[in-house]
MIDOSE-1310 file (N, C-alpha, C; in nm, 2 decimals, decimal comma, always signed):
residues 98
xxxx	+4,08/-1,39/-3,00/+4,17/-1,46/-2,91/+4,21/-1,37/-2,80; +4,26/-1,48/-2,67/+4,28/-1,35/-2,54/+4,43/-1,25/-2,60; +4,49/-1,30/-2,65/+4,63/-1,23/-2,69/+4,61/-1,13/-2,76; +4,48/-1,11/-2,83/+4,49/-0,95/-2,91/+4,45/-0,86/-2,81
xxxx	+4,50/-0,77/-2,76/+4,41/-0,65/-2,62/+4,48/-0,58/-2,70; +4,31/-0,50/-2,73/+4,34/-0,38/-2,84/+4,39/-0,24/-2,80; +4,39/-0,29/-2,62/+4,46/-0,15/-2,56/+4,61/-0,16/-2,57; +4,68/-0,25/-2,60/+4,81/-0,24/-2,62/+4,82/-0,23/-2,80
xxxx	+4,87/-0,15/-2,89/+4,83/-0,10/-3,02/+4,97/-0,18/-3,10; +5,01/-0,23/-3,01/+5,13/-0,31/-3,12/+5,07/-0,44/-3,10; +5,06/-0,52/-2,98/+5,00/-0,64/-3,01/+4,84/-0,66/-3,09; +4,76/-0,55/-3,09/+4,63/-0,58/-3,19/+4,69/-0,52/-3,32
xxxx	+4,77/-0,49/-3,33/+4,85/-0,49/-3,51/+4,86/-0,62/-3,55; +5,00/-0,66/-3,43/+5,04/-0,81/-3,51/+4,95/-0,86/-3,48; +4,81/-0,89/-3,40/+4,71/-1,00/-3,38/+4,64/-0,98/-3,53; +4,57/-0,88/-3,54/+4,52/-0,88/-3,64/+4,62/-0,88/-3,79
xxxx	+4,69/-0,87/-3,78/+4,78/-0,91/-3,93/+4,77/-1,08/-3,95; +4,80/-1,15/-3,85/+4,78/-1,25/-3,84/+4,69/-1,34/-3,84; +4,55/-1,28/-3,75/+4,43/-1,34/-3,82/+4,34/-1,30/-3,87; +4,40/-1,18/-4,01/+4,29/-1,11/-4,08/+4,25/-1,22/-4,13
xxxx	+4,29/-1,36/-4,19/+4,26/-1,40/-4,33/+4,16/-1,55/-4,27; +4,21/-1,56/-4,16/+4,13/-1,66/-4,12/+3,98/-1,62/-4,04; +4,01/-1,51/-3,94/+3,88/-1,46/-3,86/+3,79/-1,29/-3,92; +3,71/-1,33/-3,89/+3,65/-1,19/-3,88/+3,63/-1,09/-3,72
xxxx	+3,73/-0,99/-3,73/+3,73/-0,93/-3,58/+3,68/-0,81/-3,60; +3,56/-0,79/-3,41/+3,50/-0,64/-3,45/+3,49/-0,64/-3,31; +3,48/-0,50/-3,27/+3,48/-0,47/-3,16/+3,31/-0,44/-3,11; +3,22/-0,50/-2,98/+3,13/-0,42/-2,97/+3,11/-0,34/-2,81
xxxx	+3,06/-0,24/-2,82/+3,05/-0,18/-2,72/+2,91/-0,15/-2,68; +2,88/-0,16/-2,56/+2,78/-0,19/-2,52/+2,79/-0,07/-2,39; +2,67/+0,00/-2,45/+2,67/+0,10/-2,35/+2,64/+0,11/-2,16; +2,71/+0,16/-2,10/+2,64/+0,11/-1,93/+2,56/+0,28/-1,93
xxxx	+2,39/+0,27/-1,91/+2,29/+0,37/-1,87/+2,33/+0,32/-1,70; +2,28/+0,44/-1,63/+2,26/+0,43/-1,49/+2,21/+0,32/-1,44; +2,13/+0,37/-1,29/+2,07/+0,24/-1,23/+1,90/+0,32/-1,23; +1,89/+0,22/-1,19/+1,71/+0,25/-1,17/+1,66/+0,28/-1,06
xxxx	+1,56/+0,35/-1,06/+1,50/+0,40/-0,90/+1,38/+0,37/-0,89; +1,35/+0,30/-0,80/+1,20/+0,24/-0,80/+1,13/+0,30/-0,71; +1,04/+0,33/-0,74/+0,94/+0,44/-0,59/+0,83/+0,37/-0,55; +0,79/+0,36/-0,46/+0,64/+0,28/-0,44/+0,54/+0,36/-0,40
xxxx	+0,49/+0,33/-0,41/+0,30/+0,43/-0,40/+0,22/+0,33/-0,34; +0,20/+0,35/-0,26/+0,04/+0,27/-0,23/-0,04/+0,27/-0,29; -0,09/+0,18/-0,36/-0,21/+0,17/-0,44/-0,37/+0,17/-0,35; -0,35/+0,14/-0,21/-0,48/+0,07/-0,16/-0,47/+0,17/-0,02
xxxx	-0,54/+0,27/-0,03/-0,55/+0,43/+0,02/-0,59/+0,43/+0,15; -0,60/+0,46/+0,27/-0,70/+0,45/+0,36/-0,84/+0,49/+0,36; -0,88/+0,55/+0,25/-1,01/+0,55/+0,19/-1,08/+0,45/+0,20; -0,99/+0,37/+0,06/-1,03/+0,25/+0,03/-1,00/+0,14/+0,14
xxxx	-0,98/+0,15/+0,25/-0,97/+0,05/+0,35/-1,13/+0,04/+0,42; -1,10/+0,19/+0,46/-1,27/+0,24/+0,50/-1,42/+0,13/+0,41; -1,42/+0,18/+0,32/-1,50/+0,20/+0,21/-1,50/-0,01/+0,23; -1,38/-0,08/+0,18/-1,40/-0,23/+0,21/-1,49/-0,27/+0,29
xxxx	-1,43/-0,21/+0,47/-1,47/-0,25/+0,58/-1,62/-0,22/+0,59; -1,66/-0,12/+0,54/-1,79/-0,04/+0,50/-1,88/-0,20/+0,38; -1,81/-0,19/+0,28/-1,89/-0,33/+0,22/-1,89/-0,44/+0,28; -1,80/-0,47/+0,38/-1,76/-0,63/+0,46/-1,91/-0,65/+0,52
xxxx	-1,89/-0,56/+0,61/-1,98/-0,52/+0,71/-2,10/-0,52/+0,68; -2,13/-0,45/+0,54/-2,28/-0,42/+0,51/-2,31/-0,53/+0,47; -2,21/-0,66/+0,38/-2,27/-0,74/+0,31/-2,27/-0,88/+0,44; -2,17/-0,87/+0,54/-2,20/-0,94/+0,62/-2,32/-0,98/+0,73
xxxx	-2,32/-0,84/+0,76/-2,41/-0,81/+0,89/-2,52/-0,74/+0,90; -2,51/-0,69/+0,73/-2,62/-0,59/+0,70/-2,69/-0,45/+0,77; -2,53/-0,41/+0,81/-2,48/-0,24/+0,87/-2,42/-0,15/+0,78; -2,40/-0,10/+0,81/-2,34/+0,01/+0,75/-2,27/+0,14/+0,78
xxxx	-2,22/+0,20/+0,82/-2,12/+0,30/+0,90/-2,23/+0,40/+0,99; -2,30/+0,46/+0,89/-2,45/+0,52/+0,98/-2,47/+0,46/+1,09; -2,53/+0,30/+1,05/-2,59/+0,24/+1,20/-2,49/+0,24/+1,30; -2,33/+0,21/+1,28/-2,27/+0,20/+1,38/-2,25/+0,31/+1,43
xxxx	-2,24/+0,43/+1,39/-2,27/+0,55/+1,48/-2,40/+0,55/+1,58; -2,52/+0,55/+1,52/-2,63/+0,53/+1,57/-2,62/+0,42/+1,68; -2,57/+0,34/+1,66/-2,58/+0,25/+1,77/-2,46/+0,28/+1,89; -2,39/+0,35/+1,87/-2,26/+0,43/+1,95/-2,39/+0,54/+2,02
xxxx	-2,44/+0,61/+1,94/-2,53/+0,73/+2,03/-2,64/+0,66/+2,09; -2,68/+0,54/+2,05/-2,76/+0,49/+2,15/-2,71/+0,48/+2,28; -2,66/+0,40/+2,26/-2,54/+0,37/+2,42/-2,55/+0,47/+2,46; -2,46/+0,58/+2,41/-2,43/+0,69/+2,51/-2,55/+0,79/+2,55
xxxx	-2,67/+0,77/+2,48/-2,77/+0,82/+2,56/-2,83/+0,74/+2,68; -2,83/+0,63/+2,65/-2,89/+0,57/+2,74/-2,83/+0,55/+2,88; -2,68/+0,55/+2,85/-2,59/+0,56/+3,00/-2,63/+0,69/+3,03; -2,64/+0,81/+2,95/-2,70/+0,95/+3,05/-2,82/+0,92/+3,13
xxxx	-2,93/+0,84/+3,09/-3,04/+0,84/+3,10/-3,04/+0,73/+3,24; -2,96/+0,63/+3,22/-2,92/+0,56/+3,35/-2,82/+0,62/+3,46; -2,76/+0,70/+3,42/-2,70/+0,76/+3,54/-2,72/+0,85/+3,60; -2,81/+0,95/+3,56/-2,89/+1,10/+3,60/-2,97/+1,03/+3,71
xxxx	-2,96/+1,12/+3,80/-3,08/+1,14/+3,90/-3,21/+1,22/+3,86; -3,32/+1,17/+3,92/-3,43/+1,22/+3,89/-3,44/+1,32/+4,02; -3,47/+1,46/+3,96/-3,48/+1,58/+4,05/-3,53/+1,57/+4,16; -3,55/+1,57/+4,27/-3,58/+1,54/+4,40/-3,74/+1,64/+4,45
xxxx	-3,72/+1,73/+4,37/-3,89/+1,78/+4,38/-3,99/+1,65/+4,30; -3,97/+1,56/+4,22/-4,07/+1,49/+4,16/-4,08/+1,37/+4,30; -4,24/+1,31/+4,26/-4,22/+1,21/+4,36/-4,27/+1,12/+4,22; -4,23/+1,04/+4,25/-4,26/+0,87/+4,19/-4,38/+0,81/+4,24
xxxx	-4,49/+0,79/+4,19/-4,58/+0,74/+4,24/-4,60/+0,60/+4,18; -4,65/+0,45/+4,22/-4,68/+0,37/+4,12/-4,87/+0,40/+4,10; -4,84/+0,38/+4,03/-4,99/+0,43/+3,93/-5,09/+0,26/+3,93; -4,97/+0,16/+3,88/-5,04/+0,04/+3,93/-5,11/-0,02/+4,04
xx	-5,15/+0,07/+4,13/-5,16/+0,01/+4,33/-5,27/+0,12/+4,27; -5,32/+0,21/+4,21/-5,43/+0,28/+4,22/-5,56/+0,22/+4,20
């Protein structure tokens, strides 16, 4: 009942004198542990982002991180190769008109 509060020691006397014979009364206490701390980790690494994009690729387009390099140094040789002047002692001759 709300009238027994066992923190006042005369009212849970007379409460329980009164309903020893009818109730069964017990106290339970239930412990309070802290709170919890949750931490997060990334499970999916930039490795593993790599390495995906690396299978996407290879199973899409049938590349692979190598060729895309290779095809980056292609380019960039070939813009050397187009933007260089040819040394001014050589002469160009067409060979085809011979």
């Amino acid at each position: 009942p709300t009238a027994c509060n066992p923190n006042n020691q005369t009212t849970f006397t007379n409460c329980t004198a009164m309903y020893q014979n009818v109730y069964a009364m017990f106290n339970a206490y239930v412990p309070v542990y802290g709170h919890y701390v949750f931490v997060e980790t990334p499970e999916y690494t930039f490795q593993d982002i790599l390495n995906s994009f690396n299978n996407l690729t290879g199973l899409l387009l049938g590349v692979s991180v190598v060729s895309f390099f290779e095809i980056i140094s292609l380019f960039i040789n070939l813009s050397r190769v187009l933007c260089t002047k040819a040394p001014k002692n050589e002469q160009h001759t067409n060979h085809l008109l011979d």
